[in-house]
N, C-alpha and C positions, 0 to 999 in steps of 0.2 A: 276314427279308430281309437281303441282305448286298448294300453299296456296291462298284461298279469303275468307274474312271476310265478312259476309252477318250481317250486321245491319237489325235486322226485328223485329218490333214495333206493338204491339197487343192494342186491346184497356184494357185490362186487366195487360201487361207481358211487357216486352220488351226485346231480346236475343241476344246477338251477339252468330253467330256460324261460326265455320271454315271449311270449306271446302275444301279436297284436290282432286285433279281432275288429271286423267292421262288419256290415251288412250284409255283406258277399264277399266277404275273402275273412284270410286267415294265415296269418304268415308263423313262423318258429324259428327262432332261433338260440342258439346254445351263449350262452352267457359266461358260465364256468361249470369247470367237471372238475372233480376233485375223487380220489380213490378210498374207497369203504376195506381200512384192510382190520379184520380181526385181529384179533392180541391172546396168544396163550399164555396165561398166566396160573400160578402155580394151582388156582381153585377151578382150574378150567376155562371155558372157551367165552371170551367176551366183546362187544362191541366198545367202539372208539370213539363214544359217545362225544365228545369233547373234540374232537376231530371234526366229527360230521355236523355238529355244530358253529366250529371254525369256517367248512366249510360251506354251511350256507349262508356267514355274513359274506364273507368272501365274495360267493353268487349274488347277493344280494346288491352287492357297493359295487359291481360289475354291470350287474344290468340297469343301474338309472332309473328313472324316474315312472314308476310304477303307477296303476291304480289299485292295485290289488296283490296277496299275496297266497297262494296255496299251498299244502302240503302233502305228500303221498310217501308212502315207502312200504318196505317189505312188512308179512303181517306176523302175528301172534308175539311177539317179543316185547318187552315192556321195561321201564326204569320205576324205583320204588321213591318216594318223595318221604322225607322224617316232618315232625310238626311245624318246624319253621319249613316247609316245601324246600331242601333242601335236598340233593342226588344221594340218596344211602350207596352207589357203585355204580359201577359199571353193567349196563344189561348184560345177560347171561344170552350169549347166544341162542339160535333154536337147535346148532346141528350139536352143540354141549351134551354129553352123556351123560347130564344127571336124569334124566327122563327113562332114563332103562328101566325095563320091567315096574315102572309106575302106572301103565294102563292096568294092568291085570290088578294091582293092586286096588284103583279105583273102580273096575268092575266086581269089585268085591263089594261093593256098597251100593253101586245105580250101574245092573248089568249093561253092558254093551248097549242090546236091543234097548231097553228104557231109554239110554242115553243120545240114540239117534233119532229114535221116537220123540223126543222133547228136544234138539236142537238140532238134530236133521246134519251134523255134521260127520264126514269119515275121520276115520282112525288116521291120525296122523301121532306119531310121538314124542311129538315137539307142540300141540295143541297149547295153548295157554292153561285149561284148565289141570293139564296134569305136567306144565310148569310149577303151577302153586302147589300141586298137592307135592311135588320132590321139593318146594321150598318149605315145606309147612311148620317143622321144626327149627326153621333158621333165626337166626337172632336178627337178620335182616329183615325179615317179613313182620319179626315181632315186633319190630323197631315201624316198622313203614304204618304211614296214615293215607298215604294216597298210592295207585297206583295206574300210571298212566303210559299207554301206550308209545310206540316209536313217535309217530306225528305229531302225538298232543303235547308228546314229551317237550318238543321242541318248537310247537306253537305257544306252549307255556313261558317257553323262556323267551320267546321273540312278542309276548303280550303281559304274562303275569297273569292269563285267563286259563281255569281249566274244563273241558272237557273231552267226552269220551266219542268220536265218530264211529255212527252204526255200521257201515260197511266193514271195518275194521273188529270193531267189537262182534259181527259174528264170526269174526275165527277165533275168538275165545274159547268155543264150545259153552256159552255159560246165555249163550242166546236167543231168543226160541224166533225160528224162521216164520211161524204164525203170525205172531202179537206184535213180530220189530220190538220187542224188551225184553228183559232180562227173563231167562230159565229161574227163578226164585227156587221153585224147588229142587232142581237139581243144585243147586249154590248149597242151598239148608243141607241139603242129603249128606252134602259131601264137606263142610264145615266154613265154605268159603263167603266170606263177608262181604257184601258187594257194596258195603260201603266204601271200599276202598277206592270205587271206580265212581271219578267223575259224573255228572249229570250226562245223557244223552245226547251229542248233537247229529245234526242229518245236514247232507250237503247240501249244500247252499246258504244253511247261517252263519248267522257272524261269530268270529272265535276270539275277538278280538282287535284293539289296535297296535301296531310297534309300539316300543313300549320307546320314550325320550330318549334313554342309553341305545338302544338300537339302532334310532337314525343316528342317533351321533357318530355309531360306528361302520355306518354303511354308507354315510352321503347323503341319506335322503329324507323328503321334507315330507311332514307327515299333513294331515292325519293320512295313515296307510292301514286299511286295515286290512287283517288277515281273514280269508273266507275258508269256511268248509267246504272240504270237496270229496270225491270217493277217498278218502286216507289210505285204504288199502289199495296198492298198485294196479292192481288188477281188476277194483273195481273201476278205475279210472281208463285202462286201458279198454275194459269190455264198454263202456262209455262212448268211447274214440272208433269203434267198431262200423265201416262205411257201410255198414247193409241196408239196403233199400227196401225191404219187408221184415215177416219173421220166421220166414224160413230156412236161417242161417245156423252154422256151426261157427262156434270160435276156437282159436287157437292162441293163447296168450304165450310168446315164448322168450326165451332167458335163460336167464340161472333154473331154473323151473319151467315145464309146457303146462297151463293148466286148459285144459279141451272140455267143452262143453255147450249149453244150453243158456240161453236168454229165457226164463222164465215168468210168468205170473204169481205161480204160487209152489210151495215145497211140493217136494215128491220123498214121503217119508217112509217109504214102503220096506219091509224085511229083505225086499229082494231089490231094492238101492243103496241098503245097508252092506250087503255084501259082498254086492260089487264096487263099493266102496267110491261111492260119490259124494260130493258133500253138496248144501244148502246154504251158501253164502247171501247176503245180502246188494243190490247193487243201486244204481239211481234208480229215485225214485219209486221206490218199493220193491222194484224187480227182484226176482232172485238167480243167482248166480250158480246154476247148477253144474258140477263138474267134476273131472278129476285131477287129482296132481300127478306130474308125472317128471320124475326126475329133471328132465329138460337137456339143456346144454351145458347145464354142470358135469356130467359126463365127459363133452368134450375140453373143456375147460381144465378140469384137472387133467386131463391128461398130457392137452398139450403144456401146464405149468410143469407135468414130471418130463417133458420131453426137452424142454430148455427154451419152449416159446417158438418156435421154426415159425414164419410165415402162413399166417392161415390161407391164406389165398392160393397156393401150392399145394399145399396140401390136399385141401377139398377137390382141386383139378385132380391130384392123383386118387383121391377115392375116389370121383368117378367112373374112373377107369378097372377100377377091383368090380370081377365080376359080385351081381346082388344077390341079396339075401343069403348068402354064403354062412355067414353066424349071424347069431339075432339074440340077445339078450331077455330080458325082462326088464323097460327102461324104468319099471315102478315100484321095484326090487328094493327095500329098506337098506338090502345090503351094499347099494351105493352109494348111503349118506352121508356118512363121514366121509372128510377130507383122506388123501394120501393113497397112495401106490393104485391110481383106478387102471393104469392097461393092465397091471396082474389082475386085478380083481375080475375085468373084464374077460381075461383070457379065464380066468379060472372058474366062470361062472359057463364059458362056452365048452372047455373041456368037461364039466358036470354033466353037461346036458348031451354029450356025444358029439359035439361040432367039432368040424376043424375050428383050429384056435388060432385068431389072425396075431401073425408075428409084426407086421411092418406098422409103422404108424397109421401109414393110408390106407391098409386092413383094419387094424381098430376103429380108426375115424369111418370107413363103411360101415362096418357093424355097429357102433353108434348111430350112424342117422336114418341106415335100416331099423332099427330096432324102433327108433323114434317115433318114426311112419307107423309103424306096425303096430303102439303104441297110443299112437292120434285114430289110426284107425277103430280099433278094439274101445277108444273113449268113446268115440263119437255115434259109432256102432248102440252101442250099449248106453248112454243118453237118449238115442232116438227111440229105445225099444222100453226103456224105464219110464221115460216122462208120455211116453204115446207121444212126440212129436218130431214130423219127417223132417228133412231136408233137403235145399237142392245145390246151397253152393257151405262151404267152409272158408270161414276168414282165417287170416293169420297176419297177427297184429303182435308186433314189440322187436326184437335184436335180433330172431330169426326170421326173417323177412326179409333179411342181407343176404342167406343159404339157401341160394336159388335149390341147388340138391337138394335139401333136405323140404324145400316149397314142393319141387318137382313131384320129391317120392311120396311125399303126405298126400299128392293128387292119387297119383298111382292107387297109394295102397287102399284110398276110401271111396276110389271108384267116382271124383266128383270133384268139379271146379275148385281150385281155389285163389282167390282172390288176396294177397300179399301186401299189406302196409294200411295204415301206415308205420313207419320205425318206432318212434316217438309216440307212442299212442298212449301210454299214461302219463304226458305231460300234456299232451293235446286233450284226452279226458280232464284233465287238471285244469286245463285252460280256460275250456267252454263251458267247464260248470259254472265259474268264476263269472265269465264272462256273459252266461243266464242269468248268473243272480243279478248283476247288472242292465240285462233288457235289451243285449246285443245280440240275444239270438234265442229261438223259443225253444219248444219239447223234445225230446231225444230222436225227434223222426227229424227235426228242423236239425241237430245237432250234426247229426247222420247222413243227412242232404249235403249238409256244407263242406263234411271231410270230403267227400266222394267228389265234389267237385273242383277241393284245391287240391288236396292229397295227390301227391304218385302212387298209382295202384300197377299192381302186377297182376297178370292173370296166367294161372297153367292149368293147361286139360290133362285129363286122366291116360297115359300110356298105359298101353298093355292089358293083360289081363291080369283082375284082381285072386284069381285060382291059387298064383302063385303067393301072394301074400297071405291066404288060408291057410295056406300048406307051411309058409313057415309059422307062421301061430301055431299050428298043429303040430309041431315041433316043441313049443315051449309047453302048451300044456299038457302033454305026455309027460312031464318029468314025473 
């Protein structure tokens, strides 16, 4: 058996965990967790870059004597390097309100349609590339020679090596899902330099060795070098995914649910544009076709405005509130920002005509109904965009703990679903690592193995899905 430390960075968390891997097993364990808290500062909303770095020697000098080191965390957000590779700041959050009203501005130059047409990505407004266009005038971008993502940011500093992992770099919007490289024309259109971004890597090369200073400060004896892996979290967790064919749906959940498709090749059609999927990249060439969907940020904030009460009580009481009673729009941009989400939530259910749930364990129902309803409507509309059916739905990552919310996701899409593993983008993390090394072969071999150590859940579909049409049909009346 051979050790890899999976660095995997939440927008909440951040954990190094070790991984040991042999021929037929596969064990995880958590090493150290350490907390991702954002910092408002007076130019707006930024990461704790410096923290989350502390935090992974921390992880590091905890887990011991490694073969390997990976990296994964949340995607689009990035640090600026000056000519001596030096931090210009603090990264600017995604959920930062400089990005207001800068989509419209860059569809003034490469309309919408062109711009999904050539990177096959949904509108999100936190996108990287209309990051740069609100930084465009800053004295900091004027300043910057490199610019490098969350993972590389910090594989940089745990090697002195730079570059740019493909899975990550298609949520830039600046990627074209065809060729796996750079959109060049849309970059030119729109004035952005793409010199700025590191050469290309693809998971499983090398990114690098610890750099001397590094083991001296973690413990440990080198050479250790660090591998590429899916960088973006979600590449790693759809990775980690036990499905034993390909006729599966995933369910990535968290801070964010992102629902979707294992693909071959993009689906860049006007009528995927609209419904607003995006064209990610994932292992080995796949593409990651899907939507985002607020997640359990939702809950999250609301139990931080509730003063934290016991989640495990709580959930017991929503399921007790009769369903579907209010149902939101969990994809609703008006959820994005931090701060006051039970008003927001009651004020989006009194818009739409609902009773508007007063108690916690009311709100938290209409949260993880709306969720369901939500997974449903992605997964629905995935199968009918890309022309491919399905028989079962996984749900891989920190909702996988919400038996409810596993339950009702069966429910409302009318179909199996299959629950775990927890850890699934550190486990992706893990066995990439652990391929590159020749301890386990192709994603079918990858996918064999979870399903066979993993804890999996399984729940069938109750009731009838009429009811779940019917609240949809609710929402889009307004």
């Amino acid at each position: 058996m051979k050790s890899y430390a999976a660095v995997d960075l939440g927008a909440s968390s951040g954990r190094v965990m070790v991984g040991r891997v042999g021929p037929d097993s596969l064990e995880l364990t958590e090493a150290h967790r350490f907390v991702n808290r954002p910092v408002r500062v007076p130019e707006g909303l930024r990461w704790d870059v410096l923290a989350l770095y502390a935090g992974v020697l921390d992880g590091l000098r905890a887990a011991g004597p490694v073969d390997s080191v990976g990296i994964d965390s949340w995607a689009v957000d990035y640090g600026l390097l000056d000519a001596d590779g030096a931090l210009l700041g603090n990264p600017v959050h995604y959920r930062d309100a400089r990005t207001e009203g800068v989509a419209e501005k860059v569809w003034g130059t490469v309309p919408a349609a062109e711009l999904y047409a050539a990177t096959g990505l949904q509108y999100a407004p936190f996108n990287t590339l209309y990051q740069l266009a609100a930084a465009a005038s800053s004295a900091q971008l004027a300043q910057a020679r490199r610019l490098l993502l969350i993972p590389d940011l910090l594989a940089y500093w745990l090697t002195g090596e730079q570059g740019t992992e493909l899975t990550n770099a298609s949520t830039t919007q600046l990627i074209d899902p065809r060729t796996r490289d750079w959109s060049y024309d849309v970059a030119a259109r729109l004035g952005i330099d793409l010199d700025l971004f590191a050469p290309l890597r693809r998971p499983g090369e090398p990114a690098g060795l610890l750099r001397p200073e590094v083991l001296e400060q973690t413990g440990l004896s080198g050479p250790v070098p660090v591998t590429t892996v899916g960088s973006h979290d979600t590449a790693s967790a759809v990775a980690a995914v036990p499905a034993t064919g390909e006729r599966f749906a995933y369910i990535c959940t968290g801070t964010w649910s992102l629902a979707g498709l294992e693909l071959a090749s993009p689906v860049l059609t006007e009528d995927s544009r609209a419904a607003n999927f995006t064209n990610e990249l994932g292992l080995d060439g796949t593409v990651r076709y899907l939507r985002n969907i607020m997640g359990l940020w939702l809950l999250q904030e609301c139990v931080r405005a509730w003063g934290d009460p016991e989640l495990g009580g709580l959930l017991r009481e929503a399921a007790a509130v009769p369903a579907l009673r209010s149902v939101v729009d969990a994809g609703d941009a008006a959820f994005l920002a931090p701060g006051r989400m039970p008003e927001r939530i009651a004020e989006a259910c009194r818009a739409s005509g609902q009773p508007v749930p007063g108690t916690p364990a009311e709100v938290t129902r209409c949260i993880l109904d709306s969720l369901a309803l939500a997974h449903r409507r992605a997964i629905e509309d995935a199968q009918r965009l890309a022309d491919h059916p399905v028989d079962v739905v996984h749900i891989v990552g920190g909702g996988t703990r919400n038996a409810l919310l596993c339950q009702l996701t069966a429910d409302a899409c009318g179909l199996p679903v299959v629950a775990g593993p927890t850890e699934a983008a550190a486990l992706g993390n893990v066995l990439v690592q652990a391929r590159t090394h020749g301890l386990v072969g192709d994603r079918a071999d990858i996918r064999r193995l979870l399903a066979r150590t993993q804890p999996l859940t399984r729940y069938e579909p109750q009731g009838d899905t009429g009811r779940w049409h019917a609240a949809e049909a609710r929402l889009t009346a307004r």
